[in-house]
VEXDOKOL-155245 format. One record per residue (C-alpha): residue in one letter; x, y, z. Coordinates in pm, whole numbers, plus 50000, padded with zeros to 5 digits. Example, Ala and Ser with C-alpha at 12.3 -4.5 7.8 and 13.67 -1.06 7.14 Angstrom:
A512304955050780;S513674989450714;
END
This chain:
X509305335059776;X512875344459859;X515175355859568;X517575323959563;X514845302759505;X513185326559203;X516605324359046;X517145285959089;X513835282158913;X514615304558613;X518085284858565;X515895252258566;X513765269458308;X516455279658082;X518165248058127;X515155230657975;X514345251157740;X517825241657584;X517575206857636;X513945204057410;X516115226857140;X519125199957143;X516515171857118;X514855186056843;X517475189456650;X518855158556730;X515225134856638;X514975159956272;X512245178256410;X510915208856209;X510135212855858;X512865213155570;X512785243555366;X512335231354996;X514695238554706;X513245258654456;X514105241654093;X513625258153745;X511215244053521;X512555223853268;X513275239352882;X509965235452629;X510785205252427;X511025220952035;X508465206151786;X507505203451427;X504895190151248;X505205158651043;X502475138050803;X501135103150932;X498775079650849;X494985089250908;X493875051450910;X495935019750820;X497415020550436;X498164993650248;X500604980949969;X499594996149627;X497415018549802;X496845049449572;X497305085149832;X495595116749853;X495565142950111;X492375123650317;X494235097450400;X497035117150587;X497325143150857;X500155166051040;X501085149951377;X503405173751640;X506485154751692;X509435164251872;X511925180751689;X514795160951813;X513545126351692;X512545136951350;X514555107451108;X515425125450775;X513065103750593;X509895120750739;X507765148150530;X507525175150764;X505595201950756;X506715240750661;X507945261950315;X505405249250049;X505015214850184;X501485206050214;X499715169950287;X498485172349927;X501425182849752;X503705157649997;X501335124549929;X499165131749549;X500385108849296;X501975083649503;X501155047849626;X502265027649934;X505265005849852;X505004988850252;X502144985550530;X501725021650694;X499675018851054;X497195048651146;X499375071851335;X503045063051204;X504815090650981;X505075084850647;X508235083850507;X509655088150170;X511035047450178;X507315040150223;X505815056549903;X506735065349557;X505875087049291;X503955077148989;X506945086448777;X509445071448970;X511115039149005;X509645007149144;X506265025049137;X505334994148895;X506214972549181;X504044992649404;X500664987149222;X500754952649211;X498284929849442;X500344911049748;X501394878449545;X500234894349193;X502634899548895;X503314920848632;X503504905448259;X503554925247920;X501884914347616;X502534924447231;X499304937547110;X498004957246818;X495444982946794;X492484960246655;X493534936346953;X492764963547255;X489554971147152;X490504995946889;X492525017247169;X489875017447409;X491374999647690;X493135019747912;X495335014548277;X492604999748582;X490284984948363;X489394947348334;X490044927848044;X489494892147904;X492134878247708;X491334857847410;X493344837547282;X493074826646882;X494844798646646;X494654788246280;X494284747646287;X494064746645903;X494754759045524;X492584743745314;X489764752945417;X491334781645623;X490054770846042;X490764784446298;X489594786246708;X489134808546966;X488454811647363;X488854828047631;X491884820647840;X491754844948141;X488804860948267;X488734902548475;X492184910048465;X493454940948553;X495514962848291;X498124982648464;X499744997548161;X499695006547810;X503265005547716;X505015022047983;X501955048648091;X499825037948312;X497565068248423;X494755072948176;X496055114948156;X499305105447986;X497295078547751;X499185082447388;X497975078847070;X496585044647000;X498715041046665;X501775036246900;X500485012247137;X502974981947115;X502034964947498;X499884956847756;X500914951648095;X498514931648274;X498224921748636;X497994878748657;X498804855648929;X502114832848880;X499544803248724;X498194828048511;X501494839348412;X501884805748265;X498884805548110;X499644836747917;X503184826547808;X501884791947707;X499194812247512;X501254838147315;X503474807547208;X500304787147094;X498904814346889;X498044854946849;X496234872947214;X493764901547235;X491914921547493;X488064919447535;X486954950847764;X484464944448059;X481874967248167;X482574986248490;X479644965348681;X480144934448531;X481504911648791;X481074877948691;X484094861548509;X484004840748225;X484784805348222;X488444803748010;X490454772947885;X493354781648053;X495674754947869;X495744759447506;X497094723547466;X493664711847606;X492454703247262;X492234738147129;X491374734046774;X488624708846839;X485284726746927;X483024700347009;X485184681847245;X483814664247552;X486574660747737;X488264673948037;X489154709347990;X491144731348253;X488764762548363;X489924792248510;X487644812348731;X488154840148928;X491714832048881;X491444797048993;X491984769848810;X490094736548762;X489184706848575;X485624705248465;X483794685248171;X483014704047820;X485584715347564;X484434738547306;X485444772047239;X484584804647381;
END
């Protein structure tokens, strides 16, 4: 092979070679070196107290029934108890009860629970559709100072019908009610002496509320304490109109049970 033709060769070589090159820059070929990026900043966190399982208006809280959840620092509202200093799950929640529904896992906030000595805690306490009605009272009428806040009552209601002879009547008018107060304590710790006892807050439904107010106007109320197990109510007149100083009547008489009200056969009192 002659040396023209050697070198014609190597030019068509080289001539080639830069004509792939051009192409493969032209059709993207090759791999694109990657950009290294920083890892993102570690998102700051606290820990704040949450429901353990779903809590309920009136709910009394204690340190079970919460936990500390991590939560991002940045969306902590100023109404969560969070956790650091002294703050503990029993000192945050201890002494409280639910004012609104709480579901397992949300914080608990301070607009969703109040203290025992604070404001609306009455409110609190009370049943969903329950109220909250005082009666006067005197010591011989709460079972000589033994009823105390959370227990069940019946209230018995009593009137004078006559002079001469002296008469008088007496039945029961609401059956298991709750007491949620003795005057304005109503934790059996702070109880006070039973000589200054002047109320009874009690925990009715709105018919019931009638029935008491009807009741204190018709004549003078007091408490009859229930055993702890006993669970069956007692059948009450619940409208002191309803023939109340006749004790052998036969009529139609308005009975509450269990809080409910209706019209059964059988006067008489209780």
């Amino acid at each position: 092979m002659n040396t023209r033709r050697l070198v014609v060769l190597l030019l068509a070589a080289g001539a080639a070679g830069v004509i792939a090159l051009m192409v493969r820059g032209l059709v993207g070929g090759g791999t694109k070196q990657a950009d290294a990026k920083p890892n993102p900043p570690p998102v700051a966190m606290s820990e704040v107290l949450v429901a353990a399982s779903r809590l309920e208006p009136g709910q009394t809280l204690d340190a079970s029934q919460v936990r500390w959840q991590p939560w991002p620092s940045n969306s902590i509202d100023g109404s969560f108890i969070v956790k650091g200093g002294n703050t503990t799950a029993a000192s945050a929640v201890n002494g409280t009860v639910v004012r609104a529904p709480v579901v397992a896992g949300e914080p608990v906030t301070y607009a969703k629970i109040v203290r025992s000595d604070g404001g609306g805690f009455m409110a609190a306490t009370l049943a969903p559709g329950m109220r909250a009605v005082a009666i006067g009272v005197s010591v011989a009428s709460v079972a000589g100072g033994f009823v105390m806040p959370n227990d069940r009552v019946d209230v018995i209601l009593t009137m004078i019908t006559g002079d001469s002879p002296k008469r008088g009547t007496t039945r029961t008018v609401l059956s298991d009610v709750r007491v949620l107060a003795i005057d304005q304590v109503s934790g059996n710790k702070d109880q006070k002496a039973v000589s200054d006892v002047k109320t009874v807050t009690l925990e009715l439904s709105p018919q019931q509320v009638q029935v008491v107010s009807l009741a204190q106007a018709m004549g003078s109320l007091s408490l009859s304490l229930r055993s702890l197990g006993d669970n069956q109510a007692v059948a009450g007149n619940s409208d002191p109109h309803d023939r109340a100083g006749d004790t052998g009547d036969s009529g139609l008489v308005s009975v509450l049970r269990y809080g409910m009200q209706r019209r059964q056969a059988g006067g008489g009192g209780q």
